[in-house]
C-alpha positions as CSV (number, residue, x, y, z in Angstrom):
1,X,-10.7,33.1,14.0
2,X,-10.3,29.7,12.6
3,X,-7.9,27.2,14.0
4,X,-6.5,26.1,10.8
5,X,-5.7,27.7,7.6
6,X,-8.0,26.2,4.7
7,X,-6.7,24.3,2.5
8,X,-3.1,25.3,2.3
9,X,-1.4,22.5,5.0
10,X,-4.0,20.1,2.9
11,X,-2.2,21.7,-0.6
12,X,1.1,20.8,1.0
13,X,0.4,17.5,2.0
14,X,-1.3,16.8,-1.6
15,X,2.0,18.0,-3.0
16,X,4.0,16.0,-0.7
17,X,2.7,12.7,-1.9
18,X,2.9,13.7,-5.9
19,X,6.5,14.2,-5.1
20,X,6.8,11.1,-3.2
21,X,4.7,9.4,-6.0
22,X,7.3,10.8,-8.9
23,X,10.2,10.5,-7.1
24,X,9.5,6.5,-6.6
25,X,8.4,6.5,-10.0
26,X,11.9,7.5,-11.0
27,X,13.4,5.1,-9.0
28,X,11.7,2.2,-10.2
29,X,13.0,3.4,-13.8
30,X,16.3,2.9,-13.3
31,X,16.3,0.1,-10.9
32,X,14.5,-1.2,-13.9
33,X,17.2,0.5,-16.7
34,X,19.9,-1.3,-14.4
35,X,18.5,-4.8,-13.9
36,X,17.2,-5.1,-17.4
37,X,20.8,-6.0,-18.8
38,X,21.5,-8.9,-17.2
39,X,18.0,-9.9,-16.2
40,X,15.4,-8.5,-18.4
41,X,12.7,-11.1,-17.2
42,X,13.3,-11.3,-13.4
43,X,13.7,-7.4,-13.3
44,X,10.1,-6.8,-15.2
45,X,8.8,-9.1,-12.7
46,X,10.5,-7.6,-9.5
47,X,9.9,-3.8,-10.3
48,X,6.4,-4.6,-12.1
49,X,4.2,-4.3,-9.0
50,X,6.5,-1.3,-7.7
51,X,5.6,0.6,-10.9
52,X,2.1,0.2,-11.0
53,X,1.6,0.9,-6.9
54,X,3.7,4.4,-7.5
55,X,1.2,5.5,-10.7
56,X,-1.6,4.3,-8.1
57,X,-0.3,6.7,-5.9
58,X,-0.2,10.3,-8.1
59,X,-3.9,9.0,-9.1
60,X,-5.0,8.6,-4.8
61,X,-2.8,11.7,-4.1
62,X,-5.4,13.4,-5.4
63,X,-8.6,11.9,-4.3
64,X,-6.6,12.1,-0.8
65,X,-6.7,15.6,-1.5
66,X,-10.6,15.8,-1.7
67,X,-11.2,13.9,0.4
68,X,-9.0,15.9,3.2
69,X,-10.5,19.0,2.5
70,X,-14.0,17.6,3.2
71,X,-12.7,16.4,6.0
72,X,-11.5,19.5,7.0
73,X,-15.0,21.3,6.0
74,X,-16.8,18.8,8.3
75,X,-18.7,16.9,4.9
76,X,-16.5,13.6,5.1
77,X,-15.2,11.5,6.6
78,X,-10.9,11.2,7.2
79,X,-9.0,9.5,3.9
80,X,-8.2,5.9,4.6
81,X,-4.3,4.6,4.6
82,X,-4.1,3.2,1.1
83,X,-1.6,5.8,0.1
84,X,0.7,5.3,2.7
85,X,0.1,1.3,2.1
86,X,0.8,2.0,-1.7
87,X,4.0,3.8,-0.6
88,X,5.7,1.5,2.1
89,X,4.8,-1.5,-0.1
90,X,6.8,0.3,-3.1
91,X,9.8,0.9,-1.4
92,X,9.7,-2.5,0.3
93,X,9.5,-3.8,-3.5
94,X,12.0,-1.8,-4.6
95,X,14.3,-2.6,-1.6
96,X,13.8,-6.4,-2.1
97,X,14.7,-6.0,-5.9
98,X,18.0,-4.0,-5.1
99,X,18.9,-6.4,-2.3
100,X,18.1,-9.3,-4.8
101,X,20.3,-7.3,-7.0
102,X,22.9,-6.8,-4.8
103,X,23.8,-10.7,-3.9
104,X,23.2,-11.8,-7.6
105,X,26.2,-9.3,-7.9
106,X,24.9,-7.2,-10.3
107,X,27.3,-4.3,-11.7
């Protein structure tokens, strides 16, 4: 009997970061919908990075995927940390952008 189930804690993981991946996406979108009122310039250039590092992510999500489950099979080696790089620099991003937000007193 094998000690783990192929492929389906892999499948849920791979899902977890899509999810992740959209749901950031989402936020940037109206961080950005928000802050492009008063500050259409300085909000393009706050949330730009943020944007393009959550797309990044639903495109690793998958090779994270593959690469996991050759792992798993014993063909590969682990998946690196970029996604979860990609991820905590987004939010940090995203965080520093509402926090600028916040004490320009944006409403």
């Amino acid at each position: 009997m094998e000690q783990w189930d192929a492929g389906v804690q892999n499948e849920r993981t791979a899902l977890a970061w899509q999810r992740t991946a959209l749901a950031l996406f989402g936020a940037v979108v109206v961080a950005a919908r928000l802050g492009f009122r008063q500050w259409p310039v300085a909000t393009a250039v706050a949330l730009a990075p943020a944007l393009g590092l959550s797309l990044a992510m639903l495109r690793l999500s998958s090779r994270r995927y593959r690469q996991a489950h050759a792992a798993l099979n014993g063909t590969d080696r682990t998946p690196g940390g970029r996604l979860p790089l990609f991820a905590a620099t987004s939010i940090t991003l995203l965080g520093m952008a509402a926090l600028a937000a916040v004490l320009a007193g944006i409403r």
